[in-house]
VMD Tcl script that builds the backbone (N, CA, C; Angstrom):
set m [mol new atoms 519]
animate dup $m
set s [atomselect $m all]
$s set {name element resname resid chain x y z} {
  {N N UNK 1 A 30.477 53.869 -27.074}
  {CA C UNK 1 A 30.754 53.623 -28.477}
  {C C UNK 1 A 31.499 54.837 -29.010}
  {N N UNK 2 A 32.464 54.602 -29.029}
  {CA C UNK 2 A 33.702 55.701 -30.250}
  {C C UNK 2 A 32.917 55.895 -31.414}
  {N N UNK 3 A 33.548 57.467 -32.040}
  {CA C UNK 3 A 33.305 57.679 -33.451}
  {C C UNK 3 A 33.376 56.890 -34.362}
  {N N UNK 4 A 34.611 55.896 -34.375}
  {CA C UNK 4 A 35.127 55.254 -35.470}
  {C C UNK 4 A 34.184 54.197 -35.663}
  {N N UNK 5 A 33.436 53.648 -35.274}
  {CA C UNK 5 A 32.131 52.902 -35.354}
  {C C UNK 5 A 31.575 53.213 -36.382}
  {N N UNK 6 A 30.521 53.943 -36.248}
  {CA C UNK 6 A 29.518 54.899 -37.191}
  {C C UNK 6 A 30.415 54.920 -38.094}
  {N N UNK 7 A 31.485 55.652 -38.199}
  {CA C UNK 7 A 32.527 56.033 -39.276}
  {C C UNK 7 A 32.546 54.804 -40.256}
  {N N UNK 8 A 33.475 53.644 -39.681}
  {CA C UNK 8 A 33.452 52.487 -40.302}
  {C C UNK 8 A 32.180 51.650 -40.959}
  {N N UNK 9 A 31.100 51.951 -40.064}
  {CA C UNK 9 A 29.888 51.092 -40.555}
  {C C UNK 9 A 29.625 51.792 -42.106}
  {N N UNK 10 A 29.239 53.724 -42.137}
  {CA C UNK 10 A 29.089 54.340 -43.388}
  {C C UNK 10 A 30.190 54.588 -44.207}
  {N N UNK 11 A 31.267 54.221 -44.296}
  {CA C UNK 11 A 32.130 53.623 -45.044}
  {C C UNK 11 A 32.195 52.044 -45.625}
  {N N UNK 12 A 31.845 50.732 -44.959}
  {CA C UNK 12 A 31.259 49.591 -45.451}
  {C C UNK 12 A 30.106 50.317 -46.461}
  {N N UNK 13 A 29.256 50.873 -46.353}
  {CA C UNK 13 A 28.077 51.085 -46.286}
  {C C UNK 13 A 28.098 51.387 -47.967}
  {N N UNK 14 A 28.857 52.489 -48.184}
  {CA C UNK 14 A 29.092 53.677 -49.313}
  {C C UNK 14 A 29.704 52.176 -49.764}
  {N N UNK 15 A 30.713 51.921 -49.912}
  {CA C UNK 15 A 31.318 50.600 -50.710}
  {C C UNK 15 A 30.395 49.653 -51.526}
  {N N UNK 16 A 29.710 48.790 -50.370}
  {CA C UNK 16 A 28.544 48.086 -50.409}
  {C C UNK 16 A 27.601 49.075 -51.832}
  {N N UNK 17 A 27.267 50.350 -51.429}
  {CA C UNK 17 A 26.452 50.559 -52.381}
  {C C UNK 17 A 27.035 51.018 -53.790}
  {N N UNK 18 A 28.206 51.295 -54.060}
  {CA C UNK 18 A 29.097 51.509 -55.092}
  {C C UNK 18 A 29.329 50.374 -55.643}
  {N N UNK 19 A 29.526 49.506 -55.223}
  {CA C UNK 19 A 29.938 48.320 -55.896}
  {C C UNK 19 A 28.315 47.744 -56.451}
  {N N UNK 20 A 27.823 47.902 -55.994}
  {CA C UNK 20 A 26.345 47.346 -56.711}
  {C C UNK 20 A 26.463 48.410 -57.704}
  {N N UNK 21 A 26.683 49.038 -58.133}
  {CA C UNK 21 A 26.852 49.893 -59.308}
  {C C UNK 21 A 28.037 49.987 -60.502}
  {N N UNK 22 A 28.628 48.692 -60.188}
  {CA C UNK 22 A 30.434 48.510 -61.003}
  {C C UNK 22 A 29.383 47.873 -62.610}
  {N N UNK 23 A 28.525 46.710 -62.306}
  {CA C UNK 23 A 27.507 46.573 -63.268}
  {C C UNK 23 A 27.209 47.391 -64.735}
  {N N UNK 24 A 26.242 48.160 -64.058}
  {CA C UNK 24 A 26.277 49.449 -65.171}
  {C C UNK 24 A 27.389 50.337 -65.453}
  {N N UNK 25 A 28.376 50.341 -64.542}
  {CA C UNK 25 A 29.947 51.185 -64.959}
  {C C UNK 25 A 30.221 50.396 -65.827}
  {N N UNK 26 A 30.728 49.223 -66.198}
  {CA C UNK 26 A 31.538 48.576 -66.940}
  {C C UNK 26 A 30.450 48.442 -68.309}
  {N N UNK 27 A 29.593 48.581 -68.129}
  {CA C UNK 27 A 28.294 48.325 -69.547}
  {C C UNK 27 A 28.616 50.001 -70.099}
  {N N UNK 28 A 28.078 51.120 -69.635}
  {CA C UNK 28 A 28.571 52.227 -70.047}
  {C C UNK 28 A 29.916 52.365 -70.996}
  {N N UNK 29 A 30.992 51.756 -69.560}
  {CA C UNK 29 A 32.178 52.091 -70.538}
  {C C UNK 29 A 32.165 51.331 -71.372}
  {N N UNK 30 A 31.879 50.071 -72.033}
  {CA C UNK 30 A 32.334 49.677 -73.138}
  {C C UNK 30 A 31.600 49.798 -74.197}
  {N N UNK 31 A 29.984 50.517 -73.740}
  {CA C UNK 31 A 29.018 51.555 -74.640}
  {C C UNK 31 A 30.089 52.287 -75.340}
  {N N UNK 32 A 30.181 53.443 -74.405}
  {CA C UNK 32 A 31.522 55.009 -74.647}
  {C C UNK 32 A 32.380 54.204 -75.790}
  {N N UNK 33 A 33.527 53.116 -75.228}
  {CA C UNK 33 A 34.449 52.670 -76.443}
  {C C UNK 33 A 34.142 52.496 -77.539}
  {N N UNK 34 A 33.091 51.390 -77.776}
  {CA C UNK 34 A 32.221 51.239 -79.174}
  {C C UNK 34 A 31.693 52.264 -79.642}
  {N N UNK 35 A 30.831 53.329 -78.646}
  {CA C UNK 35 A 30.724 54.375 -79.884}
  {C C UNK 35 A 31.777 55.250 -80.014}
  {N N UNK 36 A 32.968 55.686 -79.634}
  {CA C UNK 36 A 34.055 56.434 -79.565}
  {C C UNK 36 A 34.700 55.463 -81.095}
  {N N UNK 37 A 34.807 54.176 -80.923}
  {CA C UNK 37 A 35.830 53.600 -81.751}
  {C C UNK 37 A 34.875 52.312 -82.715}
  {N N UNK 38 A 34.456 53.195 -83.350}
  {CA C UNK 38 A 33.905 51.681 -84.290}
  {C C UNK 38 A 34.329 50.555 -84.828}
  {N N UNK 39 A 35.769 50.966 -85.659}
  {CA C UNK 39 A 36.749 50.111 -85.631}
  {C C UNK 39 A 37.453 48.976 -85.044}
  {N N UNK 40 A 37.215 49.518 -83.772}
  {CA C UNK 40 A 37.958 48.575 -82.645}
  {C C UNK 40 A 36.927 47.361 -82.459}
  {N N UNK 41 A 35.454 47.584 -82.251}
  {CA C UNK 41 A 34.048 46.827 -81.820}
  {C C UNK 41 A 34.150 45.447 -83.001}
  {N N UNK 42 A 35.071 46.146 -84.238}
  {CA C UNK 42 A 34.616 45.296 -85.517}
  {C C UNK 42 A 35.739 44.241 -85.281}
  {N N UNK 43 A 37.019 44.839 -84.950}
  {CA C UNK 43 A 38.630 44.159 -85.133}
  {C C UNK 43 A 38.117 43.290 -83.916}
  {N N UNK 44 A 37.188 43.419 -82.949}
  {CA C UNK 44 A 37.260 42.382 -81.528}
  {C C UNK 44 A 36.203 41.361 -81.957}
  {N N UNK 45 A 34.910 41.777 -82.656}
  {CA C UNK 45 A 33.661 40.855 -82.736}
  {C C UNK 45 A 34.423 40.060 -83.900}
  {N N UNK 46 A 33.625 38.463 -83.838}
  {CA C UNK 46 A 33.470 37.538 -84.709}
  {C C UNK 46 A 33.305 37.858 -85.850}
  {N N UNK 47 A 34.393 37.978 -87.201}
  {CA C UNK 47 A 34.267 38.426 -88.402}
  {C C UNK 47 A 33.431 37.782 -89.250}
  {N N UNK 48 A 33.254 36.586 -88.923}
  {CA C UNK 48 A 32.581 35.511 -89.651}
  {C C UNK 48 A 31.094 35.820 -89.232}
  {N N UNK 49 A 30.082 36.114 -87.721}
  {CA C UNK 49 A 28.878 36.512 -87.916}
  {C C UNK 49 A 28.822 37.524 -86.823}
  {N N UNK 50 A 28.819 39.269 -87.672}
  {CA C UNK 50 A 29.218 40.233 -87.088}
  {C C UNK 50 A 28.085 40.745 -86.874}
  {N N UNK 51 A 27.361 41.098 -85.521}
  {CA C UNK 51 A 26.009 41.794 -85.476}
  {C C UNK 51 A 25.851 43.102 -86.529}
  {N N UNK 52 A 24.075 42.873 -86.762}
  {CA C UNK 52 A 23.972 44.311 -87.546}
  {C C UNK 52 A 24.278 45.142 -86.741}
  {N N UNK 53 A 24.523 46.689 -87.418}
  {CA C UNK 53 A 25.062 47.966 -86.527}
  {C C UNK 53 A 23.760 48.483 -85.327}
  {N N UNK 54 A 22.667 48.652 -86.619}
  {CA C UNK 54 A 21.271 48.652 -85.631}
  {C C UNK 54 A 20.376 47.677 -85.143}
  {N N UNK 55 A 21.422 46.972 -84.614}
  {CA C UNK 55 A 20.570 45.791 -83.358}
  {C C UNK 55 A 21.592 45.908 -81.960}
  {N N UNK 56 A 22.969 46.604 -82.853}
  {CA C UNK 56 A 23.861 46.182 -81.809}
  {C C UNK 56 A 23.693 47.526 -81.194}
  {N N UNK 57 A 22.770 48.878 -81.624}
  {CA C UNK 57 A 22.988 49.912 -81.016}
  {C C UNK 57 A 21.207 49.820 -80.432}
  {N N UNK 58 A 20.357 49.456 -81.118}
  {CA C UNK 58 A 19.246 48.841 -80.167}
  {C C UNK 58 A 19.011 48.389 -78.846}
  {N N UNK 59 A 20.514 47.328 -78.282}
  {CA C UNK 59 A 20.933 46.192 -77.581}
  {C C UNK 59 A 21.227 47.449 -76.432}
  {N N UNK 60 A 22.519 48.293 -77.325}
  {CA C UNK 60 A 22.828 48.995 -76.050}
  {C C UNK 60 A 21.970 50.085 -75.776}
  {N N UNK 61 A 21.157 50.330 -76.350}
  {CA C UNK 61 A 19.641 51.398 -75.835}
  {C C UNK 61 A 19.030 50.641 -75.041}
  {N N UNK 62 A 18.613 49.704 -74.932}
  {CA C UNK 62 A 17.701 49.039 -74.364}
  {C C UNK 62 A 18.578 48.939 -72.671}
  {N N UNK 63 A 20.050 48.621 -73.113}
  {CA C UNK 63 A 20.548 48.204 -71.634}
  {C C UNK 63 A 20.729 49.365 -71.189}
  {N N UNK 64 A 20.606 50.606 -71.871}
  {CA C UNK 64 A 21.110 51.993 -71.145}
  {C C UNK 64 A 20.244 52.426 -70.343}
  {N N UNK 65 A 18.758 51.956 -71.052}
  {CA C UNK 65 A 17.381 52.417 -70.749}
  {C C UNK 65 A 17.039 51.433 -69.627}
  {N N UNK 66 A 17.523 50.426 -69.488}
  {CA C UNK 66 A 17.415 49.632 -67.893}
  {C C UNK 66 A 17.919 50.258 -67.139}
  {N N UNK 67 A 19.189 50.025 -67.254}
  {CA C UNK 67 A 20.142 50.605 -66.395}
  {C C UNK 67 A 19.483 51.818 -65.722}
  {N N UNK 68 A 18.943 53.020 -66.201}
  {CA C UNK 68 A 18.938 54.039 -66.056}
  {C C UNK 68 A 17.749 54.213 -65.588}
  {N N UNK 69 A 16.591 52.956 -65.837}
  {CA C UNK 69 A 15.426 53.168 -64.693}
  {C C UNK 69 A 15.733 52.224 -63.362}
  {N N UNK 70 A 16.674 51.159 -63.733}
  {CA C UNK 70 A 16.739 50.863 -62.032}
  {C C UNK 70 A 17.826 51.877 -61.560}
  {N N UNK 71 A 18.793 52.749 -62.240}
  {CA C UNK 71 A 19.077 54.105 -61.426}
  {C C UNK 71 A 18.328 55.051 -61.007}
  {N N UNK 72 A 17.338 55.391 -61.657}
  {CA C UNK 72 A 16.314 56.123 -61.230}
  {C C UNK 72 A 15.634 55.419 -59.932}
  {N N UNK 73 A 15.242 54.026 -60.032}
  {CA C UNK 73 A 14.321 53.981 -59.273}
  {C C UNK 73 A 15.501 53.643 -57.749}
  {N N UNK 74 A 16.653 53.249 -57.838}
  {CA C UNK 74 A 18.008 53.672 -57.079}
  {C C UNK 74 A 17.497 54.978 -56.063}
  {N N UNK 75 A 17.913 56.187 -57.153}
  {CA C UNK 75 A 17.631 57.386 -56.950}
  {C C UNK 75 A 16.691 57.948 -55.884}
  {N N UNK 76 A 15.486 57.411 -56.225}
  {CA C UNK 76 A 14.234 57.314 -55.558}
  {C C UNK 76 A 14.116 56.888 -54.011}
  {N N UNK 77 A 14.545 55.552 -54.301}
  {CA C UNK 77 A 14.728 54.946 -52.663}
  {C C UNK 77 A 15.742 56.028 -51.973}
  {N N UNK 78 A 16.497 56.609 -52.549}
  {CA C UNK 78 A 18.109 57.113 -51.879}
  {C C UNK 78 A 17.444 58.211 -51.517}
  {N N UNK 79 A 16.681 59.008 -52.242}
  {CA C UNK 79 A 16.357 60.456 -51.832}
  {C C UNK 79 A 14.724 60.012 -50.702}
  {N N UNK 80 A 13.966 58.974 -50.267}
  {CA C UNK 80 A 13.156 58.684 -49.532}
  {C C UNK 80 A 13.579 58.646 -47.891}
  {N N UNK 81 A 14.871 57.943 -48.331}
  {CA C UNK 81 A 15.899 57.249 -47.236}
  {C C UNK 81 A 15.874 58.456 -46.624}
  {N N UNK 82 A 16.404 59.770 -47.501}
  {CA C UNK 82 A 16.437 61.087 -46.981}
  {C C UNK 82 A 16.101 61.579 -46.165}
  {N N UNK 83 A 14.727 61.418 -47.056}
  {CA C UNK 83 A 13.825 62.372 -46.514}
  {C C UNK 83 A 13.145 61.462 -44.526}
  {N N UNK 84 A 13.052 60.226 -44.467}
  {CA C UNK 84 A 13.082 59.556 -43.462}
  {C C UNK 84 A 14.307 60.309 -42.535}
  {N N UNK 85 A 15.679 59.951 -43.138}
  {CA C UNK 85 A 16.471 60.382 -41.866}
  {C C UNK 85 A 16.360 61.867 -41.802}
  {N N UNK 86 A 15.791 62.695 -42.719}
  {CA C UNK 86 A 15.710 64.361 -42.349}
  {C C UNK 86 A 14.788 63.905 -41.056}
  {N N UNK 87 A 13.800 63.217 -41.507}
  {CA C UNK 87 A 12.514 63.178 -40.099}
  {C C UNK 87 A 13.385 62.456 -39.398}
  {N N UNK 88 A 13.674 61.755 -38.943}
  {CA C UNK 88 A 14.202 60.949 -37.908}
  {C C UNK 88 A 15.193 61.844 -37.082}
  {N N UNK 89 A 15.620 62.788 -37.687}
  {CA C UNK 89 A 16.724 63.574 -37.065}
  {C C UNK 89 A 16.417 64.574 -36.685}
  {N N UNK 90 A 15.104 65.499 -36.907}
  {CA C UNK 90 A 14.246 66.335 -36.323}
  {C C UNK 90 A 13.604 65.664 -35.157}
  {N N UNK 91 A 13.258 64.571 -34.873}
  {CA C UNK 91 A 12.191 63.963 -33.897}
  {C C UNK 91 A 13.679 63.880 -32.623}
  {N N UNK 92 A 14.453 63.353 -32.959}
  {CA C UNK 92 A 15.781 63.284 -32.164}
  {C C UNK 92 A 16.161 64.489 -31.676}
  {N N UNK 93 A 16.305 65.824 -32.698}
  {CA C UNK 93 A 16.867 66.923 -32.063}
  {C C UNK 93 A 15.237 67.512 -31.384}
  {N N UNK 94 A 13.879 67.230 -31.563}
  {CA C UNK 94 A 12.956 67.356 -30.437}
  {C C UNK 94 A 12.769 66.658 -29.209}
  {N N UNK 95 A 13.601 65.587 -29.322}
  {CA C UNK 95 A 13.579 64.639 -28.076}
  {C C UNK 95 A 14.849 65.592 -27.296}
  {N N UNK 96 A 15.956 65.703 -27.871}
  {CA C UNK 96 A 16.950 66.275 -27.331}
  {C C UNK 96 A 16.676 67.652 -26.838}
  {N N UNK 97 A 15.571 68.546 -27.597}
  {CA C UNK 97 A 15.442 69.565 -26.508}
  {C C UNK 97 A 14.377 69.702 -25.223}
  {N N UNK 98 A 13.579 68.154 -25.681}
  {CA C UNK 98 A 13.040 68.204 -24.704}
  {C C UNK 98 A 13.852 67.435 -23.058}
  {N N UNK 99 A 14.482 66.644 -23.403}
  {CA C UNK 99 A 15.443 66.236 -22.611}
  {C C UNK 99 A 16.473 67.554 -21.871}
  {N N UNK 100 A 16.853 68.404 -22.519}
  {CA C UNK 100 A 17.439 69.814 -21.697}
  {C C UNK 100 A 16.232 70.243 -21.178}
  {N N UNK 101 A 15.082 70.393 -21.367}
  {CA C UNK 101 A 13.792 71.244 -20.854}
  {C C UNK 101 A 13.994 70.518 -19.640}
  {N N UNK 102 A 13.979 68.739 -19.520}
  {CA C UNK 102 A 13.470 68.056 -18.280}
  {C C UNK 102 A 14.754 68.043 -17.621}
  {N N UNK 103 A 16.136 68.424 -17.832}
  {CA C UNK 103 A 16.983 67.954 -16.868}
  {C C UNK 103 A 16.886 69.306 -16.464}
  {N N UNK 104 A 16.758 70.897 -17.326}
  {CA C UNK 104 A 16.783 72.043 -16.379}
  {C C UNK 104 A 15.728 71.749 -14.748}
  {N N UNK 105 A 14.653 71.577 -16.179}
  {CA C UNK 105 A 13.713 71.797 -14.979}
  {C C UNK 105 A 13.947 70.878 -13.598}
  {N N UNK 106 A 14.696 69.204 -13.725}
  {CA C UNK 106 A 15.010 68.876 -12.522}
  {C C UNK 106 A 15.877 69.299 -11.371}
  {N N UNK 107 A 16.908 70.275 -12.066}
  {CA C UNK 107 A 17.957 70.732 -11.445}
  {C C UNK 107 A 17.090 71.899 -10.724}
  {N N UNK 108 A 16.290 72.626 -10.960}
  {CA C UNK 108 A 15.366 73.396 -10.642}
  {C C UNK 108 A 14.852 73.218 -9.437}
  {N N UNK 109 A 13.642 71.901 -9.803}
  {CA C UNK 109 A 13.137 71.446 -8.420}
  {C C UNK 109 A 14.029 70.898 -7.621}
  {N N UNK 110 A 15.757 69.780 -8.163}
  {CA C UNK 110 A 16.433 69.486 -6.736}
  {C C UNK 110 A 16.460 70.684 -6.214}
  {N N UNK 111 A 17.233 71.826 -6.214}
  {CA C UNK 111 A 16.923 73.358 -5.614}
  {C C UNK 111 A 16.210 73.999 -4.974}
  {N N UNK 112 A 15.022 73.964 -5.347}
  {CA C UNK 112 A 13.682 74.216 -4.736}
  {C C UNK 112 A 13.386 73.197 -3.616}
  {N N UNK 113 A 13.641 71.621 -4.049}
  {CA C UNK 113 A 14.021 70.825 -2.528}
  {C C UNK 113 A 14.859 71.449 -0.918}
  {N N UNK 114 A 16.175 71.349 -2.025}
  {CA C UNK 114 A 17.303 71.810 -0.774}
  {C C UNK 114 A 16.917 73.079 -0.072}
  {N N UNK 115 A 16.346 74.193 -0.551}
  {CA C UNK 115 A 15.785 75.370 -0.189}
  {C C UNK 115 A 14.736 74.809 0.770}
  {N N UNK 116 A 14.160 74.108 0.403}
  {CA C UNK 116 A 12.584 74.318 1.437}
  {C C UNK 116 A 13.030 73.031 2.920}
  {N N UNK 117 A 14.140 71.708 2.379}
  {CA C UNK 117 A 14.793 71.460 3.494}
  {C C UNK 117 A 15.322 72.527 4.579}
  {N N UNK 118 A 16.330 73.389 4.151}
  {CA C UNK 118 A 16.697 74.240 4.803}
  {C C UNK 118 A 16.046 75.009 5.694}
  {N N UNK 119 A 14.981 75.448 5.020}
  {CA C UNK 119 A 13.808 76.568 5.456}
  {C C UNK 119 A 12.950 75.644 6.725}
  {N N UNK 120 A 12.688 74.344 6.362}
  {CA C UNK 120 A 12.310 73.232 7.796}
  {C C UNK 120 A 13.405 73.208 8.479}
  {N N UNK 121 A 14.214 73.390 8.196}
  {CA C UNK 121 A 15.284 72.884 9.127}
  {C C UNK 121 A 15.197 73.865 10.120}
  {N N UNK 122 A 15.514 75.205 9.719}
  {CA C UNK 122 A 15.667 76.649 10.378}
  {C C UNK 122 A 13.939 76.372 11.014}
  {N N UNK 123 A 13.106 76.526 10.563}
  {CA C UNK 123 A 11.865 76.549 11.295}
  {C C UNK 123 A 12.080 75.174 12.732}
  {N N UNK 124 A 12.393 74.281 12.555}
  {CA C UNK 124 A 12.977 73.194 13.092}
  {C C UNK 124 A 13.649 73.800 14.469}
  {N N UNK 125 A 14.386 74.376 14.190}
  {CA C UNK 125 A 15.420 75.003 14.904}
  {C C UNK 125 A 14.796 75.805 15.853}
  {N N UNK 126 A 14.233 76.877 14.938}
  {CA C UNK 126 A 13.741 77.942 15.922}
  {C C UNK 126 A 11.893 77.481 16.820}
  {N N UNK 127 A 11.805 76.399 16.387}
  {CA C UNK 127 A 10.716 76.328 17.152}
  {C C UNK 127 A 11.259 75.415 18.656}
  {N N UNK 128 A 12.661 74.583 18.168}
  {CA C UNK 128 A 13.100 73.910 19.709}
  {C C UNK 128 A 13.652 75.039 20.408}
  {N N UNK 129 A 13.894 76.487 20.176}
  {CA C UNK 129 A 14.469 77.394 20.641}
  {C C UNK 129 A 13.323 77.924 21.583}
  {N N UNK 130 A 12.367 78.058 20.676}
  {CA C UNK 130 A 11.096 79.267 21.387}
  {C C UNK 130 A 10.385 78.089 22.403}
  {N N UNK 131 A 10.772 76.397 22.454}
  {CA C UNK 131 A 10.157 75.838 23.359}
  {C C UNK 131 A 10.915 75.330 24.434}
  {N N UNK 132 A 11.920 75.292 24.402}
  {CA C UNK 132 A 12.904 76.080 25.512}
  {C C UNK 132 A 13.146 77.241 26.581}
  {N N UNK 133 A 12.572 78.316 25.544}
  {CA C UNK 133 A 12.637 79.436 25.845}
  {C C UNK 133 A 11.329 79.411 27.106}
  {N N UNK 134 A 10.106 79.082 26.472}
  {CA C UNK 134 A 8.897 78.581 27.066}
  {C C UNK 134 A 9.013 77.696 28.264}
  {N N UNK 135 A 9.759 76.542 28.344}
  {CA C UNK 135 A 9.903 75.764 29.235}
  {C C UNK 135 A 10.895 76.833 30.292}
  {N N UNK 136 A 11.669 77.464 30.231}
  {CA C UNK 136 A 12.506 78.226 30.892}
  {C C UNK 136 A 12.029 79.223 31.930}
  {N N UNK 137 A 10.725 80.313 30.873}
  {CA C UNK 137 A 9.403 80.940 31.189}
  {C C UNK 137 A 9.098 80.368 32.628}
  {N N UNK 138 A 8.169 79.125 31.907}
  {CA C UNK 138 A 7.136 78.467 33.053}
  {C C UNK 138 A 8.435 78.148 34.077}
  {N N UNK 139 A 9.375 77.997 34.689}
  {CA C UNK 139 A 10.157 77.548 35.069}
  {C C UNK 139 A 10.003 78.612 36.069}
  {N N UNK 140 A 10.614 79.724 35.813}
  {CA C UNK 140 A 10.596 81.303 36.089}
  {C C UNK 140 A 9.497 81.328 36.520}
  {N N UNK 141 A 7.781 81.092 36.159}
  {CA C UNK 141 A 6.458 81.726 36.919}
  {C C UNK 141 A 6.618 80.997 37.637}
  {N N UNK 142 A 6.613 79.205 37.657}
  {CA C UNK 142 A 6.574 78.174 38.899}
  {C C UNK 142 A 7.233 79.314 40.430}
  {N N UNK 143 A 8.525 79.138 39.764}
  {CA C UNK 143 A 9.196 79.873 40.772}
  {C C UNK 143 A 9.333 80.972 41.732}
  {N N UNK 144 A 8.259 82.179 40.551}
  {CA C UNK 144 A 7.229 83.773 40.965}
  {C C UNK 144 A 6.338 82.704 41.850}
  {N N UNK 145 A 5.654 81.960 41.584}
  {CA C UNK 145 A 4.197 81.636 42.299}
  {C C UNK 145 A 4.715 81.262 43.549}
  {N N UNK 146 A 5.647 80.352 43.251}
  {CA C UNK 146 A 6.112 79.819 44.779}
  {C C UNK 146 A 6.590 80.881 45.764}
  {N N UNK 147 A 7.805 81.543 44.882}
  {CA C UNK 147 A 7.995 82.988 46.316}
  {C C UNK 147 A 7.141 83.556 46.545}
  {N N UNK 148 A 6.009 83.740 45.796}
  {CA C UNK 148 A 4.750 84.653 45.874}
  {C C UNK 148 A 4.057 83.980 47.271}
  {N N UNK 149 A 3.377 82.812 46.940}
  {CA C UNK 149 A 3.239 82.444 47.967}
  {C C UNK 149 A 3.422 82.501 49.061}
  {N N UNK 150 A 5.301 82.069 49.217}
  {CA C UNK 150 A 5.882 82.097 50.445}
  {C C UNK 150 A 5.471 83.803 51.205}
  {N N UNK 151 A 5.772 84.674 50.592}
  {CA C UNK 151 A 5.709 85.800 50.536}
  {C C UNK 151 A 4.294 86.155 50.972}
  {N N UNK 152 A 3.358 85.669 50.421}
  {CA C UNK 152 A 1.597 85.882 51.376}
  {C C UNK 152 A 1.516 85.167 52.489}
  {N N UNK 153 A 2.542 83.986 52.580}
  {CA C UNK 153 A 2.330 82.978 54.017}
  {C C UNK 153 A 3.043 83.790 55.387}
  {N N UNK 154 A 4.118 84.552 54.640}
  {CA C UNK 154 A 4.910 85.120 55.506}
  {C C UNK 154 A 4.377 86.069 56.112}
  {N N UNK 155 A 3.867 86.785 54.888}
  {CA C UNK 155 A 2.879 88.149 55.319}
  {C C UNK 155 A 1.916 87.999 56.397}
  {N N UNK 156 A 1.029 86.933 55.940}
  {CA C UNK 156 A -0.583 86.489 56.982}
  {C C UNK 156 A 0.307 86.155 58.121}
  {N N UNK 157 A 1.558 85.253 58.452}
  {CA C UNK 157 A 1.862 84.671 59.641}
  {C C UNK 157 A 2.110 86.093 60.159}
  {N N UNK 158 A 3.240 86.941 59.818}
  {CA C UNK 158 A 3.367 88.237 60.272}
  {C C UNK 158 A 2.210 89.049 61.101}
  {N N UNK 159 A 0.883 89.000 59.914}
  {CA C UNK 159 A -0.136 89.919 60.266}
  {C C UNK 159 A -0.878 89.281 61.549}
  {N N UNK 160 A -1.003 87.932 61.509}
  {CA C UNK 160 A -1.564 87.332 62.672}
  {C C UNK 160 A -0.790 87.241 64.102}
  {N N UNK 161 A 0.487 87.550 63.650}
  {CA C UNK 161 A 1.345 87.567 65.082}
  {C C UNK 161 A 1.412 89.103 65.607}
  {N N UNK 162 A 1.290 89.743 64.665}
  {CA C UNK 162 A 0.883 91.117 65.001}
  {C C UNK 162 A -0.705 91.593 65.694}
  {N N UNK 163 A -1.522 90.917 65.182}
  {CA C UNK 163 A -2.596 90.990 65.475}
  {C C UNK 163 A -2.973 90.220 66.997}
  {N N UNK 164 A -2.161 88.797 67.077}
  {CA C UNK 164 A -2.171 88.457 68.703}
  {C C UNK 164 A -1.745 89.270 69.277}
  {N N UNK 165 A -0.837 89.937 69.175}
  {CA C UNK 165 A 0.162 90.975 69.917}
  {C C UNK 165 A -0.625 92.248 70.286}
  {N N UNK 166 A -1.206 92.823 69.675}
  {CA C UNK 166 A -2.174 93.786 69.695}
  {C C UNK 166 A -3.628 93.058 70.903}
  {N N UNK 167 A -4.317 91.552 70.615}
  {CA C UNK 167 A -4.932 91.446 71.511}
  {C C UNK 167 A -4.418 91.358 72.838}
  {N N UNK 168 A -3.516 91.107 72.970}
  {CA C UNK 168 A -2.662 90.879 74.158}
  {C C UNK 168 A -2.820 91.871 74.756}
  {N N UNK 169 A -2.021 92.868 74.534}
  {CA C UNK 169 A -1.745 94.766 74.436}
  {C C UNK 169 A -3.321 94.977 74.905}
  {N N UNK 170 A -4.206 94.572 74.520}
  {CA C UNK 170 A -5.347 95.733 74.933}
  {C C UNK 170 A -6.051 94.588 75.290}
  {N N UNK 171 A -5.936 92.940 75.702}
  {CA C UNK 171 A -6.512 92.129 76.408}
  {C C UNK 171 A -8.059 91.769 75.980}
  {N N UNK 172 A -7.537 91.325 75.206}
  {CA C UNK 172 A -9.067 90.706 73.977}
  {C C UNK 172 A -9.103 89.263 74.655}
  {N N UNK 173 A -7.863 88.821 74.969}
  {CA C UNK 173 A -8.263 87.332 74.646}
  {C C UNK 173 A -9.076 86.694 76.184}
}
mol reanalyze $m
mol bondsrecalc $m
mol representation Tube
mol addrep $m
């Protein structure tokens, strides 16, 4: 939704409520003329049955004194309206800072996500490393045990062929 929306609607709006007020404009002004021009009120009214002066200034007290409490009570609603959109527009700019509180704070924790992905990842990493490393190890002792072995089989066959050799030599057997 564009500016010109809003714009246009409180422009209808202001109209709408001005014109409900052309009413009492046009009663005023022709109050103002009559009392500005007495003359004129007399040359326009019916010469033949011309209101008394004090009924005809009664008439317009009475309509001034309407007028001027349904302006007042106008007034009233207009400055309520106010005081509503003052509140309505505080609760909005508290929604709105709470809305920056919750998108910081999400941008926050995505962060704190990607960080602690990472940090598994690397742990991830280095634990297929160190079990590699391990499998590589045991690979390496298999391999000690086995020459080891070979290496005591060789030895005992050695020592026992040495040792026939010796009974031989001095006739044991």
């Amino acid at each position: 939704m564009s500016w010109k929306t809003p714009f246009l609607i409180s422009l209808q709006s202001r109209d709408i409520r001005e014109k409900s007020h052309d009413n009492f404009i046009s009663a005023y002004t022709r109050l103002a003329n009559r009392t500005s021009n007495p003359t004129t009120t007399s040359d326009t009214s019916d010469p033949t049955n011309p209101p008394p002066p004090d009924q005809q200034l009664i008439t317009d007290l009475l309509a001034a004194q309407t007028s001027k409490g349904l302006l007042q009570s106008q007034l009233a609603a207009a400055q309520a309206e106010v005081v509503s959109l003052q509140a309505q527009i505080k609760a909005l700019e508290k929604v709105a800072r709470e809305k920056e509180r919750l998108e910081r704070k999400n941008v926050d924790l995505e962060s704190e996500g990607r960080d602690k992905s990472r940090v598994i990842q690397n742990l991830q990493d280095e634990m297929l490393t160190l079990t590699m490393e391990l499998n590589v190890l045991a690979d390496k002792e298999q391999a000690t045990r086995k020459e080891n072995e070979d290496l005591v089989q060789r030895w005992m066959d050695f020592a026992e062929t040495r040792a026939e050799v010796m009974n031989r030599a001095s006739n044991w057997e």
